[in-house]
N, C-alpha and C positions, 0 to 999 in steps of 0.2 A: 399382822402388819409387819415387814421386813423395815430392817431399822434403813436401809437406804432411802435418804429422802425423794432421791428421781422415781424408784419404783414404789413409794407407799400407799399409794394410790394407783386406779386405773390412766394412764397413757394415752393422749389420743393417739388414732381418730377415733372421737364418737360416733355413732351411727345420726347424721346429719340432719336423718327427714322424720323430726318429732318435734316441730313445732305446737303452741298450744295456745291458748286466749285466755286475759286476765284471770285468775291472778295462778293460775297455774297447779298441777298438783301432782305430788312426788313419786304417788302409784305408776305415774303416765311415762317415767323416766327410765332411760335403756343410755347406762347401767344402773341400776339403783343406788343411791346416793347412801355413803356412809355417816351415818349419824351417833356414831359408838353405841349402837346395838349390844354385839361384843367382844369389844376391846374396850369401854370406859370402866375404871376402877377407881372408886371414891377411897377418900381415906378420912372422911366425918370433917372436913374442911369448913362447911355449911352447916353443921347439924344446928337444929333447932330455928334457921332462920329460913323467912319468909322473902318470894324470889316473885315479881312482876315481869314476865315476857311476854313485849307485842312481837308481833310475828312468831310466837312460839312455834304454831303449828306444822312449820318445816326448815328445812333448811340449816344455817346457821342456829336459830331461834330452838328448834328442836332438839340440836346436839347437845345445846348449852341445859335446855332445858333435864335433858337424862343427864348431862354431867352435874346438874345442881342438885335436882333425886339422889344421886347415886355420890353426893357429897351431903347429904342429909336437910336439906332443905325440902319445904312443900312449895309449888307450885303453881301460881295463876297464870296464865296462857292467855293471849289476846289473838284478836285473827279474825278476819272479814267471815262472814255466816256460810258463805260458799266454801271454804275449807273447812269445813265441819268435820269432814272426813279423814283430815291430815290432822288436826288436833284432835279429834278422838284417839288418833295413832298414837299419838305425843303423848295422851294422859294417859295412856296405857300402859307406858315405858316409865311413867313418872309413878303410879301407882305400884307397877311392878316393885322400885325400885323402895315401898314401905310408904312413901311418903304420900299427903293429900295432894292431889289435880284440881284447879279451877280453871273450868272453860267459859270464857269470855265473850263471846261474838259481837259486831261491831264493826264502825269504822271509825278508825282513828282522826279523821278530818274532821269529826263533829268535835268539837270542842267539851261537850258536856259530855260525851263519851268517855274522852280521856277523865275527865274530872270521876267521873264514876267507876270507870275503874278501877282507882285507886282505894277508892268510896267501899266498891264490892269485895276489894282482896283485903282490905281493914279487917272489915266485917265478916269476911266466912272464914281468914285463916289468924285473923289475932293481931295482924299489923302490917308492916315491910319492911325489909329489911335491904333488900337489895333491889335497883329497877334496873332494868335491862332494855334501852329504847334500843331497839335492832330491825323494827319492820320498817319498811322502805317502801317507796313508789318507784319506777324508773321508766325513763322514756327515752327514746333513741330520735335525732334529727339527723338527717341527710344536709340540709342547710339550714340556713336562720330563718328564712320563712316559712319553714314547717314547725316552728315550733307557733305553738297557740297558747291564745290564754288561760284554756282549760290545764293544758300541759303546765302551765308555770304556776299557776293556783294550786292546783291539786295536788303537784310534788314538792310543793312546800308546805303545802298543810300538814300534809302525809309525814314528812321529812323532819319539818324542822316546827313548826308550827304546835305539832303533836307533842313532841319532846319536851317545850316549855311549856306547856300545861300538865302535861305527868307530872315534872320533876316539878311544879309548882304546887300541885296536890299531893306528891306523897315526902315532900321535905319535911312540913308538919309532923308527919308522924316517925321520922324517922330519928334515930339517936346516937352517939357517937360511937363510931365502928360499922354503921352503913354506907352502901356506896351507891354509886350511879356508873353504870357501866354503858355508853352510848355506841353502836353501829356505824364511823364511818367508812370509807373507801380508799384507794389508792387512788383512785379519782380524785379525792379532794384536792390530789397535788398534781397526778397527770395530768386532768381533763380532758381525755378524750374528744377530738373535735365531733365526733357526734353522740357525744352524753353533755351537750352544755347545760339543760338543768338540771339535772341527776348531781355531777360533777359539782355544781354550785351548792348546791344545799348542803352535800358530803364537806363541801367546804367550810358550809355554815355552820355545821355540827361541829366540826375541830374545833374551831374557834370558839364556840360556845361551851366547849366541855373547859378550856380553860378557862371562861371566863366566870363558870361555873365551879370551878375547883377551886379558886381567887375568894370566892364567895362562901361558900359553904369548908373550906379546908377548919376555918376556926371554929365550927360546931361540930368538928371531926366525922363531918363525913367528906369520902373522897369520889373523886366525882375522876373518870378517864376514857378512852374510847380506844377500841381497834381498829383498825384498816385491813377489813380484807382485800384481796388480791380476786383475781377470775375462779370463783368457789363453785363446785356442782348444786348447784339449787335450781328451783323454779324457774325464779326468774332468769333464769338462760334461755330454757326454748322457749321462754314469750319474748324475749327478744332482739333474740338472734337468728340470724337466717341459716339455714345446710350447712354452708360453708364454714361462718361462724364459729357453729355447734362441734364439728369436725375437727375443726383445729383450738376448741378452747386450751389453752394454757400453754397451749406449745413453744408461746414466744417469751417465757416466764425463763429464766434462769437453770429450774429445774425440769424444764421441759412438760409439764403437765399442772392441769388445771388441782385444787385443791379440792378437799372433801371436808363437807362440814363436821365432821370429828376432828377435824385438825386444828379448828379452831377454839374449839371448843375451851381447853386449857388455858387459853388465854382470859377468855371471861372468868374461869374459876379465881384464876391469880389475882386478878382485878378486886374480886367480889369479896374474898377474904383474905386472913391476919396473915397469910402468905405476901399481900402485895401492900402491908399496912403503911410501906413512905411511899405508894408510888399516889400520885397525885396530877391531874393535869398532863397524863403521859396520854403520847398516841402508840399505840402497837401495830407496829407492821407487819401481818401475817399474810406475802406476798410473791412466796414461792420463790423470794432474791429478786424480785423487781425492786431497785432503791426506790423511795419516795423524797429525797433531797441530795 
């Protein structure tokens, strides 16, 4: 990877016509998405602690996932049954990496789901140390009356809904020097006029992770979130159109869309004694698009 930020990544144009239907998978992607394969190098940042990722099995979720292996942490993976296949990839990289893999399947809108989660990663890997709520739902409207109520239920449940039941099942176990590392967006603060509920829950998450950090700071754990910016994941060509896909990132400062290994570093900092004052911070990982 060239240390210049405009070329560290691939440039659009992307090749436009590779749309896909929920919830997407990383095989399908032209050019294949950098997840620090290799270029991630730990330095025992994690070791010995226990790391919960929903959305593990691609994307952002993935990269963070091999950079917390490869910072000496073990592993639980969460992710709908349909990407089986993208998190089998993920625990591969995570086992490479020395450490245990726990594959999750699910949906995060069941309520008792999230609670068992926490429940299953207790119990096969010893406790938790760190949660990671990063998987997401997203939906795109054209106007206000294409959004529906299935749209606005389910990307809140997904979103935000999911989030307070994790982090209310694995606080319990958690001790002073764990954290909560939450997924929101630049959206939370652009909004996009056609991501208005995507954009709203990203907003709900901010807010919550402060109000979250407010709460949980005096039992020392720290609670923060990052904002990415237009990152090569999935959820792109589910939904974006050619054109879209074509010019993602290009209107970014840096002129190109990001790669989920870039992000990556930002969760490690978060998750350990590297970011022990930071508290109720949001991180902008957004290629120089301001967010205020």
């Amino acid at each position: 990877m060239t240390s210049d930020p405009r070329t560290a990544g691939p440039r659009p144009p992307f090749p436009g016509n590779q749309q896909q239907e929920r919830p997407g998978l990383t095989s399908k992607m032209t050019p294949a998405p950098d997840h620090g394969e290799k270029s991630y190098v730990g330095k025992g940042l994690l070791a010995g602690k226990v790391a919960l990722i929903t959305g593990g099995d691609s994307g952002i979720g993935r990269a963070v996932a091999i950079a917390y292996a490869r910072e000496g942490a073990d592993v639980a993976i969460s992710y709908l049954p349909v990407e089986q296949s993208d998190a089998e990839a993920t625990a591969h990289w995570v086992e490479k990496a020395g450490r245990r893999a726990l594959l999750l399947p699910g949906d995060l809108r069941d309520e008792a789901h999230c609670r068992d989660l926490v429940a299953r990663t207790v119990s096969a890997l010893g406790g938790i140390d760190i949660l990671v709520n990063n998987a997401a739902a997203q939906t795109v409207n054209e106007d206000l009356a294409d959004v529906t109520d299935e749209d606005l239920e389910g990307s809140f449940r997904a979103n935000v809904f999911a989030m307070y039941y994790l982090c209310q099942a694995a606080v319990p176990h958690m001790k002073p020097g764990s954290a909560i590392v939450n997924s929101t967006s630049q959206q939370a603060k652009i909004a996009d006029k056609t991501m208005l509920i995507y954009a709203a829950t990203k907003g709900a998450i901010a807010s919550l992770t402060i109000g979250l950090s407010n709460l949980l700071a005096p039992k020392g754990i720290r609670v923060n979130c990052v904002a990415p910016g237009p990152i090569w994941t999935p959820i792109q060509p589910i939904v974006k159109n050619p054109e879209q896909i074509e010019t993602l990132g290009a209107d970014t400062p840096l002129g190109r869309a990001g790669q989920p290994a870039e992000l990556a570093p930002a969760y490690v900092l978060l998750a350990s004694r590297e970011g022990s004052y930071m508290s109720g911070a949001l991180v902008p990982v957004t290629g120089g698009t301001p967010m205020y």
